[in-house]
ZAFI-984820 format. One record per residue: x, y, z of N, C-alpha, C, O in turn; residue number from 1; chain; residue in one letter. Coordinates in Angstrom, 1 decimal. Layout:
REM residues N
<rec><n_x>X</n_x><n_y>Y</n_y><n_z>Z</n_z><ca_x>X</ca_x><ca_y>Y</ca_y><ca_z>Z</ca_z><c_x>X</c_x><c_y>Y</c_y><c_z>Z</c_z><o_x>X</o_x><o_y>Y</o_y><o_z>Z</o_z><kero>NUM</kero><nudren>A</nudren><lovex>A</lovex></rec>
...
//
This chain:
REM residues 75
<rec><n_x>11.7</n_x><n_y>1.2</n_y><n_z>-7.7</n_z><ca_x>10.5</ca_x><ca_y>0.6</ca_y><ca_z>-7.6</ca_z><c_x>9.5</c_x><c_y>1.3</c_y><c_z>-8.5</c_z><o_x>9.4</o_x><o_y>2.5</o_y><o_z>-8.7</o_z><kero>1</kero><nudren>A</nudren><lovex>X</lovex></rec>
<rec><n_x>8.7</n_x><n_y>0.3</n_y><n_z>-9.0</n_z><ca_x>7.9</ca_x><ca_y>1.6</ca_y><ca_z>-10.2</ca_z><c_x>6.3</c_x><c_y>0.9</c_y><c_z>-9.6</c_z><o_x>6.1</o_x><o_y>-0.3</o_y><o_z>-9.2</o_z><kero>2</kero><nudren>A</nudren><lovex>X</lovex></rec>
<rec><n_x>5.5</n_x><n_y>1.7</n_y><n_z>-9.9</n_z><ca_x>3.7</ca_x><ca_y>1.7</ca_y><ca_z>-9.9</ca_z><c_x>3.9</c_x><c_y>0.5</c_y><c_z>-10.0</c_z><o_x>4.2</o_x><o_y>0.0</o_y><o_z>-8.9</o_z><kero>3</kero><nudren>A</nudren><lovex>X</lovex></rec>
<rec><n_x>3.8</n_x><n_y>-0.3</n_y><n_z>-10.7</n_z><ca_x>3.3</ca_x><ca_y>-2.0</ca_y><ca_z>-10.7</ca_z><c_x>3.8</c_x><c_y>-2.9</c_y><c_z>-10.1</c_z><o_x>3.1</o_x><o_y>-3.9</o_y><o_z>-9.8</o_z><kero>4</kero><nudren>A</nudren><lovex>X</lovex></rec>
<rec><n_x>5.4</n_x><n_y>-2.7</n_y><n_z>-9.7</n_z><ca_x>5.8</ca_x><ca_y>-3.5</ca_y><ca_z>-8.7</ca_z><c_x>5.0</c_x><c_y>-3.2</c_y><c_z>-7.1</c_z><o_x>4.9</o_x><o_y>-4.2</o_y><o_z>-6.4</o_z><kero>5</kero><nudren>A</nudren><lovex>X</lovex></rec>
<rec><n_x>4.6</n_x><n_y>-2.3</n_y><n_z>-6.8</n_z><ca_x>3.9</ca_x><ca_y>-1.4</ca_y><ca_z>-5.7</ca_z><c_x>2.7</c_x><c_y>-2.2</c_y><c_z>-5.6</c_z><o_x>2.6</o_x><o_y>-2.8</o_y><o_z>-4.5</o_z><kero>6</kero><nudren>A</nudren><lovex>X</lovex></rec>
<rec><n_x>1.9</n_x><n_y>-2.3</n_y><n_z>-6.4</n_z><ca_x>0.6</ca_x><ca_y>-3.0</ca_y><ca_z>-7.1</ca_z><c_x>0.4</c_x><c_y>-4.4</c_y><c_z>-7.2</c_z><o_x>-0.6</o_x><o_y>-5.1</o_y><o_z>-7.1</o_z><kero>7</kero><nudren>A</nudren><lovex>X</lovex></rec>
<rec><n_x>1.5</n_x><n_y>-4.7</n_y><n_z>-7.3</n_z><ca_x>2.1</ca_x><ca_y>-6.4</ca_y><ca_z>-7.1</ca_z><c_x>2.2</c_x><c_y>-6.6</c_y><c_z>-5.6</c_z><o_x>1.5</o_x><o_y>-7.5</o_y><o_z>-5.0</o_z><kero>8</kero><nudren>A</nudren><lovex>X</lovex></rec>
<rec><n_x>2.8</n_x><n_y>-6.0</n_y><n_z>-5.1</n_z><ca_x>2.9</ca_x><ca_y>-6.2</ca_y><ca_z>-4.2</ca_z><c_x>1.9</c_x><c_y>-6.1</c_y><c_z>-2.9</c_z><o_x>2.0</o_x><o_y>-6.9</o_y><o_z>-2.0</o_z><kero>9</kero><nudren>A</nudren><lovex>X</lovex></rec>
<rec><n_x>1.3</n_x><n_y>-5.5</n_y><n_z>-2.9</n_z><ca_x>0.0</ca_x><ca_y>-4.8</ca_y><ca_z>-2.1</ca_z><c_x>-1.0</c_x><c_y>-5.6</c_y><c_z>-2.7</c_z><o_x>-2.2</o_x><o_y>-5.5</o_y><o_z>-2.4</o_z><kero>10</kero><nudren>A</nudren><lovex>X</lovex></rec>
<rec><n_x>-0.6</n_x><n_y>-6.5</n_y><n_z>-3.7</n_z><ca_x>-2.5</ca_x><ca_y>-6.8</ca_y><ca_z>-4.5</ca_z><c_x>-2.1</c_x><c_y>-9.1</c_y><c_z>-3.9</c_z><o_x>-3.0</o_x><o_y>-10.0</o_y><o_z>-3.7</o_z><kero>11</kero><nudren>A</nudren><lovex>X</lovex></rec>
<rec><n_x>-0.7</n_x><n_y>-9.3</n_y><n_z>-3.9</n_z><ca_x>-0.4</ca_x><ca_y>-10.9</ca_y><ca_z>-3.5</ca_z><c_x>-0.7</c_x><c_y>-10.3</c_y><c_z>-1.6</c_z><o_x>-1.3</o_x><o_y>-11.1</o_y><o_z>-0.9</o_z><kero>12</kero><nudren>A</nudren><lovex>X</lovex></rec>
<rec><n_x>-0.4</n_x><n_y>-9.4</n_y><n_z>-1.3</n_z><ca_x>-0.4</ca_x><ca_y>-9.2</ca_y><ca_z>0.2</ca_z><c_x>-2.0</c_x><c_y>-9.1</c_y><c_z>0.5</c_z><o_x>-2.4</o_x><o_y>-9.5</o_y><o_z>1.6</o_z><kero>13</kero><nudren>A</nudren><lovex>X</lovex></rec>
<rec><n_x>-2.7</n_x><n_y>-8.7</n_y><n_z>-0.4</n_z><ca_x>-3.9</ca_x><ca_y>-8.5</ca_y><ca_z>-0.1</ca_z><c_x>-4.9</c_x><c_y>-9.8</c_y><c_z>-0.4</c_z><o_x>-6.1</o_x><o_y>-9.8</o_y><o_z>-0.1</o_z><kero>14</kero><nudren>A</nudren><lovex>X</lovex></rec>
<rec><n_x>-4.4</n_x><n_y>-10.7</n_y><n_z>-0.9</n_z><ca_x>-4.7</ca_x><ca_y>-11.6</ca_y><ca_z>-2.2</ca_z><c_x>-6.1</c_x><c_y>-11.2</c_y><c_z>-3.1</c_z><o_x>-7.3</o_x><o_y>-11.5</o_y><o_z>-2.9</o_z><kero>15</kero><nudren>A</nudren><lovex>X</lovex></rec>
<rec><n_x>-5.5</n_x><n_y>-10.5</n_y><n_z>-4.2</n_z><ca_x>-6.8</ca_x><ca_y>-9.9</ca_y><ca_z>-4.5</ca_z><c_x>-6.1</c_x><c_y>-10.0</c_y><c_z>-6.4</c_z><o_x>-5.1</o_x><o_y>-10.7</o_y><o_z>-6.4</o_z><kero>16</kero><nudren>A</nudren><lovex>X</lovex></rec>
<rec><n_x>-6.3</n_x><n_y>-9.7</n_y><n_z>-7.3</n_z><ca_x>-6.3</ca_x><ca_y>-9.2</ca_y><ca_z>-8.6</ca_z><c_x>-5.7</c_x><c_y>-7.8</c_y><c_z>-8.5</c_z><o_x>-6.1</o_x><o_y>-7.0</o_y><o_z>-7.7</o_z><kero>17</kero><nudren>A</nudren><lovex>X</lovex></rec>
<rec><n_x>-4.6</n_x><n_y>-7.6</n_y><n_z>-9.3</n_z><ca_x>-4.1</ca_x><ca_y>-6.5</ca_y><ca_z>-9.5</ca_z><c_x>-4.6</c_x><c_y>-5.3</c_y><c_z>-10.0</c_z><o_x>-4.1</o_x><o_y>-4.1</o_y><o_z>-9.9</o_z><kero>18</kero><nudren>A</nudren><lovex>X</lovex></rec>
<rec><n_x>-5.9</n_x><n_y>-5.6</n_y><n_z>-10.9</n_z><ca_x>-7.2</ca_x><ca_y>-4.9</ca_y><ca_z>-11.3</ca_z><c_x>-7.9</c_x><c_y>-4.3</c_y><c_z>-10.7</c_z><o_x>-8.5</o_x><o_y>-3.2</o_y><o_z>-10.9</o_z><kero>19</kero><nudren>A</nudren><lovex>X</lovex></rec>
<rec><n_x>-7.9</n_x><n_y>-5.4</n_y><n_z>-9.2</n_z><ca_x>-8.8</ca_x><ca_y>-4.5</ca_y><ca_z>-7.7</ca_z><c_x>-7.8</c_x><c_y>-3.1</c_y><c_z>-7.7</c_z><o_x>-8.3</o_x><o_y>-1.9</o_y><o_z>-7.7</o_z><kero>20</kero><nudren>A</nudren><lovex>X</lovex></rec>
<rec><n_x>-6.7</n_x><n_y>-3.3</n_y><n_z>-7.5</n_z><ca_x>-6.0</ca_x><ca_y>-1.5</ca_y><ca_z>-6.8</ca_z><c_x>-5.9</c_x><c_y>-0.8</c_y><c_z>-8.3</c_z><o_x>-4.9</o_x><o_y>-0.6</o_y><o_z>-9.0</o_z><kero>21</kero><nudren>A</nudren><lovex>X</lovex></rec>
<rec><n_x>-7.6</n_x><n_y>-0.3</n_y><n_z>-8.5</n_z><ca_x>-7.4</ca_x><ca_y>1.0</ca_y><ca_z>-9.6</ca_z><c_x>-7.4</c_x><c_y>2.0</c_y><c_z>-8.6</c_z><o_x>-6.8</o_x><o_y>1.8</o_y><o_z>-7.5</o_z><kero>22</kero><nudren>A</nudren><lovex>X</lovex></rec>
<rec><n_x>-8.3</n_x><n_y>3.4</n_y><n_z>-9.1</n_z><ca_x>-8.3</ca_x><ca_y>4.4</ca_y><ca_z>-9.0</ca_z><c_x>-8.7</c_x><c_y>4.6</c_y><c_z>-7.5</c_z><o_x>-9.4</o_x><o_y>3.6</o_y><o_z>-7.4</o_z><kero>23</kero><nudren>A</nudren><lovex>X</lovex></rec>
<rec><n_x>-8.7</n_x><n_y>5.0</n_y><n_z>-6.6</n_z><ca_x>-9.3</ca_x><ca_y>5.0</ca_y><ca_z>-4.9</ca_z><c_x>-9.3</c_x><c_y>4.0</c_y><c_z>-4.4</c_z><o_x>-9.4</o_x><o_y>4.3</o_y><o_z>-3.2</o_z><kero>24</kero><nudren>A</nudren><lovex>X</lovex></rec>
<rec><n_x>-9.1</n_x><n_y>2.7</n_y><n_z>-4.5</n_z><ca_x>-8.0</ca_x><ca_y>1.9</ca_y><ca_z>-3.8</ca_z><c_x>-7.2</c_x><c_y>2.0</c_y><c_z>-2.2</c_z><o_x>-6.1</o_x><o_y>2.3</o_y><o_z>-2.0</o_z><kero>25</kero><nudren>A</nudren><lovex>X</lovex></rec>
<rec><n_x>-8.1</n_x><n_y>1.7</n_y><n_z>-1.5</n_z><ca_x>-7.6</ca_x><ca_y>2.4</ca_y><ca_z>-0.2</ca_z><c_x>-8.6</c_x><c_y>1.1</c_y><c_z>1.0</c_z><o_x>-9.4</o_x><o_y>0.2</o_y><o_z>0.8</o_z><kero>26</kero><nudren>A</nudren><lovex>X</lovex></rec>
<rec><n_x>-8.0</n_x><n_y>1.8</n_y><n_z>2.1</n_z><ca_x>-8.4</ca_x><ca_y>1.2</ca_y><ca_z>3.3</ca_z><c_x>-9.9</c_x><c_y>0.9</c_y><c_z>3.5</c_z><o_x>-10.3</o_x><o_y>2.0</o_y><o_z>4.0</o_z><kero>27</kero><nudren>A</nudren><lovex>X</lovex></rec>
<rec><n_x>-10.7</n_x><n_y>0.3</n_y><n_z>3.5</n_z><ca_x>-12.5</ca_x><ca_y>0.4</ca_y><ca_z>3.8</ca_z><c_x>-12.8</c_x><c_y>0.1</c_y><c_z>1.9</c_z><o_x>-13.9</o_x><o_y>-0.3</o_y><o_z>1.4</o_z><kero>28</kero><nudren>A</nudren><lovex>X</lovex></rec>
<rec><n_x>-12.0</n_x><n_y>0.4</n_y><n_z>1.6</n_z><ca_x>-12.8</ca_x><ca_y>0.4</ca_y><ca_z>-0.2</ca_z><c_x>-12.3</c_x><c_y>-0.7</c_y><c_z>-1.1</c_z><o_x>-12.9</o_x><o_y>-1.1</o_y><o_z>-2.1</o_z><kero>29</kero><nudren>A</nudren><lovex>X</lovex></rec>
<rec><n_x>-10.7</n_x><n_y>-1.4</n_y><n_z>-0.7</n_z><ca_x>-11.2</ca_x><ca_y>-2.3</ca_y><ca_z>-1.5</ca_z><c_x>-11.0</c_x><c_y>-3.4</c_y><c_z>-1.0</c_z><o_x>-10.6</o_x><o_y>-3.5</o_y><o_z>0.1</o_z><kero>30</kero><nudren>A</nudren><lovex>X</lovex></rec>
<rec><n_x>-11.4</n_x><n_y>-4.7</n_y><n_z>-1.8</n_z><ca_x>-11.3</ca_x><ca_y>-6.4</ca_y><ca_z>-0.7</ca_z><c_x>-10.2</c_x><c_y>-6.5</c_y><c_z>-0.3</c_z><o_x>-9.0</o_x><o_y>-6.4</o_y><o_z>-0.6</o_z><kero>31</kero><nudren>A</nudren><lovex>X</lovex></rec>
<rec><n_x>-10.9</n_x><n_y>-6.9</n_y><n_z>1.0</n_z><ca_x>-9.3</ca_x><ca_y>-7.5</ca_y><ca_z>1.9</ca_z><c_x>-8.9</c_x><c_y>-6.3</c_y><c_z>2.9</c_z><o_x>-8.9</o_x><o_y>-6.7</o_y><o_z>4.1</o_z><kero>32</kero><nudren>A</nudren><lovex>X</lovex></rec>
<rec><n_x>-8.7</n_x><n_y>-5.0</n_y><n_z>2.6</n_z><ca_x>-7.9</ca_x><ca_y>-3.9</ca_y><ca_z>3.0</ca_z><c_x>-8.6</c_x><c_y>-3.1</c_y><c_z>3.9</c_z><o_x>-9.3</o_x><o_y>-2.1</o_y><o_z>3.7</o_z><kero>33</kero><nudren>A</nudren><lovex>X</lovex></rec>
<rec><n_x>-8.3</n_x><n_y>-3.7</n_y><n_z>5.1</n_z><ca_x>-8.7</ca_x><ca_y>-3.8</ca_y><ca_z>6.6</ca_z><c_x>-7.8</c_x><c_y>-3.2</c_y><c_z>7.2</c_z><o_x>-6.7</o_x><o_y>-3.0</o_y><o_z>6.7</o_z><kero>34</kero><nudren>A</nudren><lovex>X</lovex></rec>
<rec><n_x>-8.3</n_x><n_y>-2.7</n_y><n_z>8.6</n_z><ca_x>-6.9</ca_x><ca_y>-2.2</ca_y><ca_z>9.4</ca_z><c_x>-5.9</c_x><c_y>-2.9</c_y><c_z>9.5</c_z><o_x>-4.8</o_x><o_y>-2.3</o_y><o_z>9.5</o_z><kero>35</kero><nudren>A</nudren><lovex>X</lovex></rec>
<rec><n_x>-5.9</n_x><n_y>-4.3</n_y><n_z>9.5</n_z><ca_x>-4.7</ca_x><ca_y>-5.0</ca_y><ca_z>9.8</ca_z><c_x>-4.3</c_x><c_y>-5.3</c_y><c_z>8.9</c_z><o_x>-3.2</o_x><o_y>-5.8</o_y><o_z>9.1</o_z><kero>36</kero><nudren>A</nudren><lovex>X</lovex></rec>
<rec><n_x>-4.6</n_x><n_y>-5.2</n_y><n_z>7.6</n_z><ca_x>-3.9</ca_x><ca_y>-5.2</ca_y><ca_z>6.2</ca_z><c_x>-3.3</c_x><c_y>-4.1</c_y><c_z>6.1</c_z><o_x>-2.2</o_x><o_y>-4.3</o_y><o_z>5.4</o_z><kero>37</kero><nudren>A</nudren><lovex>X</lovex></rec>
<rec><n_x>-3.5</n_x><n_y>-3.0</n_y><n_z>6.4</n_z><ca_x>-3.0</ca_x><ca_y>-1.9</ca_y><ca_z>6.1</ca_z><c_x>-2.1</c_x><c_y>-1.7</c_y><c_z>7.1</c_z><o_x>-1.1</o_x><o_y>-1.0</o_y><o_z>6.6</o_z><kero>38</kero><nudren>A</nudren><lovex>X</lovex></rec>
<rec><n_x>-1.9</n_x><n_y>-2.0</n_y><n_z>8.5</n_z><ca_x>-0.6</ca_x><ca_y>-2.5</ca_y><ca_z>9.4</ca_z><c_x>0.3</c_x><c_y>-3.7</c_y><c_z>8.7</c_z><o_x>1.4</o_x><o_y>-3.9</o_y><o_z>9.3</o_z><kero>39</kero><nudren>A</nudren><lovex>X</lovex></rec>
<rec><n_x>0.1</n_x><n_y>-4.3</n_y><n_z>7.8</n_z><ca_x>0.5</ca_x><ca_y>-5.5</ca_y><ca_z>6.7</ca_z><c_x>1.0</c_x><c_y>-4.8</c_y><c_z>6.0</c_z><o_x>1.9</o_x><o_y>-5.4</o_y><o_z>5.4</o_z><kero>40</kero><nudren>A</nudren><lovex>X</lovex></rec>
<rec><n_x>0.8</n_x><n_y>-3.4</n_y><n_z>5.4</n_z><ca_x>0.7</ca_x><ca_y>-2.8</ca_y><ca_z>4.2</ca_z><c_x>2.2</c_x><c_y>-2.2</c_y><c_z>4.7</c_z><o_x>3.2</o_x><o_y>-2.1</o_y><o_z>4.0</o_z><kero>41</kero><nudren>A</nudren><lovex>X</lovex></rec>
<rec><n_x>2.1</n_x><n_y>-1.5</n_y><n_z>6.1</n_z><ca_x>3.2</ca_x><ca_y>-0.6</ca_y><ca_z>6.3</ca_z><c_x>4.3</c_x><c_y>-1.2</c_y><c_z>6.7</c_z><o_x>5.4</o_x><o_y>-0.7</o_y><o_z>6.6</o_z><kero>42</kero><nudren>A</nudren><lovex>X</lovex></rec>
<rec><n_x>3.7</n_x><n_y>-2.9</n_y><n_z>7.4</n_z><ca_x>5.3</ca_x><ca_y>-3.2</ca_y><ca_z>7.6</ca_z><c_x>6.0</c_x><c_y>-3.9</c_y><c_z>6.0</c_z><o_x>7.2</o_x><o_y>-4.2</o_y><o_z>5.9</o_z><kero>43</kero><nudren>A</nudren><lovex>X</lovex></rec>
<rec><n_x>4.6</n_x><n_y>-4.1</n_y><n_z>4.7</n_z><ca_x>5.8</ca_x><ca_y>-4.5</ca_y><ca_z>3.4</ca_z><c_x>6.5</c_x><c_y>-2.9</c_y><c_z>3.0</c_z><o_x>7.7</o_x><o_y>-2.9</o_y><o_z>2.8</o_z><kero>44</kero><nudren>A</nudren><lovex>X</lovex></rec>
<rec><n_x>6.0</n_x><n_y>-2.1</n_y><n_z>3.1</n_z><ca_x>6.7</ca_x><ca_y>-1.0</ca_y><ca_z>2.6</ca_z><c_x>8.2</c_x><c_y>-0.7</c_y><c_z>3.2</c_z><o_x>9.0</o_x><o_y>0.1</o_y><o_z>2.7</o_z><kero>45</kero><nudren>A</nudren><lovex>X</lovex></rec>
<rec><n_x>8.1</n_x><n_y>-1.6</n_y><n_z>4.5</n_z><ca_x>9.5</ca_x><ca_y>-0.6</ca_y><ca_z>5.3</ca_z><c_x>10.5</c_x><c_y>-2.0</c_y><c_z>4.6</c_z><o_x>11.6</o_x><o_y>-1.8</o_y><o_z>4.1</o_z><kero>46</kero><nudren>A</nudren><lovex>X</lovex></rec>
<rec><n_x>9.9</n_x><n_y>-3.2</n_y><n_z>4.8</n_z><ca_x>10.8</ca_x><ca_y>-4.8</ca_y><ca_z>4.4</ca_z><c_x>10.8</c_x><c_y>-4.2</c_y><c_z>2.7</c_z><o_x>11.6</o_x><o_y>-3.3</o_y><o_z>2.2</o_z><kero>47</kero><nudren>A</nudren><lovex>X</lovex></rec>
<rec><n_x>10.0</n_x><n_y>-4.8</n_y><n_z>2.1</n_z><ca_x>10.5</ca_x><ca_y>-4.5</ca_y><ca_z>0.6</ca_z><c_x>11.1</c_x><c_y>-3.4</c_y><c_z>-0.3</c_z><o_x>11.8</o_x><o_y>-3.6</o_y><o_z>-1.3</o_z><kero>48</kero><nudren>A</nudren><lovex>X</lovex></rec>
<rec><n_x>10.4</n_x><n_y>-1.9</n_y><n_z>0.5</n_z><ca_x>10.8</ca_x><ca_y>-0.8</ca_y><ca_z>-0.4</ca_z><c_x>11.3</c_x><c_y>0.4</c_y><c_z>0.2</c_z><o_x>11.2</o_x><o_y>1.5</o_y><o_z>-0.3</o_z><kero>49</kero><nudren>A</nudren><lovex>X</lovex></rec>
<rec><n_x>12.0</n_x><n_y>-0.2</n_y><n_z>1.8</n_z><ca_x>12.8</ca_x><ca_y>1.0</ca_y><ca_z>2.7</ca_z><c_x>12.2</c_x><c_y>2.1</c_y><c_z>3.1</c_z><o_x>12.7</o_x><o_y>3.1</o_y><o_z>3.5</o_z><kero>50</kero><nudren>A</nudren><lovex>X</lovex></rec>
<rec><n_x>11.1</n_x><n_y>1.7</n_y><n_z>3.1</n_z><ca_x>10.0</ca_x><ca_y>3.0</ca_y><ca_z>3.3</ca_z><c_x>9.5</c_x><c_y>3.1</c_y><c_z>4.4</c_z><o_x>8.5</o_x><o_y>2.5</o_y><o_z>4.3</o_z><kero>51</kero><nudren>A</nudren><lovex>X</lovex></rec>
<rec><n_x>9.7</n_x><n_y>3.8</n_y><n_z>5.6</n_z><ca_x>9.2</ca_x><ca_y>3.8</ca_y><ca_z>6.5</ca_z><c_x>8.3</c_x><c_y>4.7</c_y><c_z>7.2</c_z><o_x>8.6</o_x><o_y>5.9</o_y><o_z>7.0</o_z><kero>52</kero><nudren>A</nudren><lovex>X</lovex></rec>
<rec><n_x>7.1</n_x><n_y>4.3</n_y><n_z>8.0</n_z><ca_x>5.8</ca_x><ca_y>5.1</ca_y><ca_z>8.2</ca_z><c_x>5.9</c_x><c_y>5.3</c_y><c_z>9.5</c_z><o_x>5.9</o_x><o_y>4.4</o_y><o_z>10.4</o_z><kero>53</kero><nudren>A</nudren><lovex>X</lovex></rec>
<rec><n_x>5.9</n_x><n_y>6.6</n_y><n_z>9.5</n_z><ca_x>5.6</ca_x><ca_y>6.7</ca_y><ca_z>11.4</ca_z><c_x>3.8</c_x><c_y>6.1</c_y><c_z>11.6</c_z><o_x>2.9</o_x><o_y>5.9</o_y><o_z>10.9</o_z><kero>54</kero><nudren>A</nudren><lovex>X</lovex></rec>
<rec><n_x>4.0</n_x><n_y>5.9</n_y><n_z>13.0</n_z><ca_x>2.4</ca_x><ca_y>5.2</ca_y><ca_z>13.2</ca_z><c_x>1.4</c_x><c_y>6.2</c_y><c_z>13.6</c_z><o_x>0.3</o_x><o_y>5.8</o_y><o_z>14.1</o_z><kero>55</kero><nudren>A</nudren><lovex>X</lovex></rec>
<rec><n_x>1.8</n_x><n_y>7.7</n_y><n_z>13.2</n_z><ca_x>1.0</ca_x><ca_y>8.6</ca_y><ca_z>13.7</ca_z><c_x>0.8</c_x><c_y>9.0</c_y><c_z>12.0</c_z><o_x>0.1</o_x><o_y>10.0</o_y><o_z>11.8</o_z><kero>56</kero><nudren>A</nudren><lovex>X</lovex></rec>
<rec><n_x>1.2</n_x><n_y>8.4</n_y><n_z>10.9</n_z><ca_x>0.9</ca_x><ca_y>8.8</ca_y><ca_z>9.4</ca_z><c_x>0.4</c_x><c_y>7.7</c_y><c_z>8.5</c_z><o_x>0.3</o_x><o_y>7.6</o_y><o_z>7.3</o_z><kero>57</kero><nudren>A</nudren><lovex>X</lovex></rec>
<rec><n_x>0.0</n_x><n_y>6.7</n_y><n_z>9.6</n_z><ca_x>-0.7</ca_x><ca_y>5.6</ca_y><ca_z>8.8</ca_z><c_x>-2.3</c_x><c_y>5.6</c_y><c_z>8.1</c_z><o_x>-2.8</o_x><o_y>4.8</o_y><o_z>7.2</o_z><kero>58</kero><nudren>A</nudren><lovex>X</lovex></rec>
<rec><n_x>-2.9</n_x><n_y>6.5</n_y><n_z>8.7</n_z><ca_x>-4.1</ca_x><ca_y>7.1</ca_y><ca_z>7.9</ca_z><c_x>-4.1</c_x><c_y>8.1</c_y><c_z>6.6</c_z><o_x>-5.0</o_x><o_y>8.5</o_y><o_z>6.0</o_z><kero>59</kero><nudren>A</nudren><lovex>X</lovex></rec>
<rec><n_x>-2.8</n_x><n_y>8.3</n_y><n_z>6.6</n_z><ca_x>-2.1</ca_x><ca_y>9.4</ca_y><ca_z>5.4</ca_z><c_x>-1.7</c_x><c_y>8.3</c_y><c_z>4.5</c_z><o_x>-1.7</o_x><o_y>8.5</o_y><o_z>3.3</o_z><kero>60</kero><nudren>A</nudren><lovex>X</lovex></rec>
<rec><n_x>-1.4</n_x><n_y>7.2</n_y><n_z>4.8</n_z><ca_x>-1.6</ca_x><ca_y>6.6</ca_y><ca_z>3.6</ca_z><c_x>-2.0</c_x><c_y>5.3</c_y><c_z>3.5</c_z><o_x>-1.3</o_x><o_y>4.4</o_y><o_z>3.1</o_z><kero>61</kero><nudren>A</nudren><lovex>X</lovex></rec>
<rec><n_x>-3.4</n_x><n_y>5.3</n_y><n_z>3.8</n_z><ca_x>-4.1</ca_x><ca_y>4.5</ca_y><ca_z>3.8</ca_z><c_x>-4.7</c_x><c_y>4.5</c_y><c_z>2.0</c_z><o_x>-5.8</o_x><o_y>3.9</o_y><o_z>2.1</o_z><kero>62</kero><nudren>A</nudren><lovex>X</lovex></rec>
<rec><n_x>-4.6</n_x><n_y>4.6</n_y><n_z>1.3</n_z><ca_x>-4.7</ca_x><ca_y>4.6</ca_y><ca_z>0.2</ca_z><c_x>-3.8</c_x><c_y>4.4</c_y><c_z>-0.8</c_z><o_x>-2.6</o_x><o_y>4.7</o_y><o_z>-0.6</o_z><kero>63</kero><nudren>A</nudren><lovex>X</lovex></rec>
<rec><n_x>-4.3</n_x><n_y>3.6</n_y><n_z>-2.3</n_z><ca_x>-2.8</ca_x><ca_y>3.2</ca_y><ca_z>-3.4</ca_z><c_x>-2.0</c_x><c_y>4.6</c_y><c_z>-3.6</c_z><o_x>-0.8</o_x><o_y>4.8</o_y><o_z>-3.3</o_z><kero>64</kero><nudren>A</nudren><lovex>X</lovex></rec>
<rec><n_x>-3.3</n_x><n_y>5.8</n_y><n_z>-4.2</n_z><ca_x>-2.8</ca_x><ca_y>6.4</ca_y><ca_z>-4.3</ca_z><c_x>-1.4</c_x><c_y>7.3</c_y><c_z>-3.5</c_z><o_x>-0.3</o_x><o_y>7.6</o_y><o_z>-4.2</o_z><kero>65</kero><nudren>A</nudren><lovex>X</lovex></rec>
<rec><n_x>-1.5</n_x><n_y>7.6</n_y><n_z>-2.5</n_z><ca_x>-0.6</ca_x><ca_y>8.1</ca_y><ca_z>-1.4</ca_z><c_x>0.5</c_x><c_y>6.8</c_y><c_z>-1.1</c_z><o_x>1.6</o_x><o_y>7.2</o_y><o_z>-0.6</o_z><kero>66</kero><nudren>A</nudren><lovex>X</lovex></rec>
<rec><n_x>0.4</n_x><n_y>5.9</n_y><n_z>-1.4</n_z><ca_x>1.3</ca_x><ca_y>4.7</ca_y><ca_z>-1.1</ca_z><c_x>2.3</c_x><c_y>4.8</c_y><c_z>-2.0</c_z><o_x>3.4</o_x><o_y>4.6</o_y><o_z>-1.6</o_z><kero>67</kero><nudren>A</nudren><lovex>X</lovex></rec>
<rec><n_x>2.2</n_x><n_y>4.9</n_y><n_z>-3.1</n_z><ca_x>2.7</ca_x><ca_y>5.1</ca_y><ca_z>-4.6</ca_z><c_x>3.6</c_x><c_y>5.9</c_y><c_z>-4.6</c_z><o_x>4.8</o_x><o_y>5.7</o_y><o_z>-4.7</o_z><kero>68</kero><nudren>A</nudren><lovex>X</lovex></rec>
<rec><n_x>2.9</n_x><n_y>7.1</n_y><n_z>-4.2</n_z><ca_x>3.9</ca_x><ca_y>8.7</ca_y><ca_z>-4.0</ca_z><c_x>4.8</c_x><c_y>8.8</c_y><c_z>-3.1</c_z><o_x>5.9</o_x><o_y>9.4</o_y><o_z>-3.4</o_z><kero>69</kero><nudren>A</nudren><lovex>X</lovex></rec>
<rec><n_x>4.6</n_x><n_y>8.0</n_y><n_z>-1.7</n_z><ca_x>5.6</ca_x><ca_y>7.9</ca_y><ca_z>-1.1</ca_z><c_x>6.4</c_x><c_y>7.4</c_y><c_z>-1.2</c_z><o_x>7.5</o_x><o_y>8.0</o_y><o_z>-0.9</o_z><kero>70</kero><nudren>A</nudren><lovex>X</lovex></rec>
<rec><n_x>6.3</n_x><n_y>5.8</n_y><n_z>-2.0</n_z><ca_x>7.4</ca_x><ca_y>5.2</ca_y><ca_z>-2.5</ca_z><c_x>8.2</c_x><c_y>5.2</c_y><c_z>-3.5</c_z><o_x>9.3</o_x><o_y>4.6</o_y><o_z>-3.5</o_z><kero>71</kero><nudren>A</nudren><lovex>X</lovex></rec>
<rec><n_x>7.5</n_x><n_y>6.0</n_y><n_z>-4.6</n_z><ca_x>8.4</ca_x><ca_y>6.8</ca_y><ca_z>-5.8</ca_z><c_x>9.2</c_x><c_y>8.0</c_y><c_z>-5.2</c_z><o_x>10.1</o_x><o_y>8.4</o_y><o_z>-5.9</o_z><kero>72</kero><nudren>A</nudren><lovex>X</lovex></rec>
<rec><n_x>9.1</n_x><n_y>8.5</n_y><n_z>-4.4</n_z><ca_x>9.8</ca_x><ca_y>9.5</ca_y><ca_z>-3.9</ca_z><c_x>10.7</c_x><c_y>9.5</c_y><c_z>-3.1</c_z><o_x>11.7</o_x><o_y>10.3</o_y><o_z>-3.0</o_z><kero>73</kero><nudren>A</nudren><lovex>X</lovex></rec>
<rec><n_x>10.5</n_x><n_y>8.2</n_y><n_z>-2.3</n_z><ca_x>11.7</ca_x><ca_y>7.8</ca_y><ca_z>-1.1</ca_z><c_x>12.6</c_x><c_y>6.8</c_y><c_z>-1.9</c_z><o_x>13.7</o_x><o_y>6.5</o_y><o_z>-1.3</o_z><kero>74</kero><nudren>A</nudren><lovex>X</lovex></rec>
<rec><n_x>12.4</n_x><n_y>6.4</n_y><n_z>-3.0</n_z><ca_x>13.2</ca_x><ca_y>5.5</ca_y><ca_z>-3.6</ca_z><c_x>14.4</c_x><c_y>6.1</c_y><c_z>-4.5</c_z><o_x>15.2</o_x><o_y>5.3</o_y><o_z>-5.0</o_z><kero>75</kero><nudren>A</nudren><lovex>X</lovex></rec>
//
């Protein structure tokens, strides 16, 4: 999985412009990306990209940035 597939995917889940998830990109900051998007956010990561979040580390990655890292790394 690379950066833009990540971005694609989080930006049709969010329904937003793939332009919205630049730089700080996260929970509270950008459109759409609410608690329950971000409960949206962790169950695409575990279905699309095997990535699974404990629910005591879901504020750890509440953000593109940290989302990215996780999933370039576990992949």
């Amino acid at each position: 999985m690379t950066h833009d597939d990540i971005i694609r995917e989080i930006a049709a889940l969010l329904k937003i412009t793939e332009d919205a998830l630049g730089p700080g990109a996260g929970l509270g900051v950008t459109a759409n990306w609410d608690s329950m998007a971000q409960v949206e956010i962790m169950m695409l990561l575990e279905q699309r990209f095997g990535v699974r979040v404990d629910e005591r580390s879901l504020e750890t990655y509440a953000n593109l940035d940290n989302i990215t890292n996780l999933v370039e790394t576990k992949s």
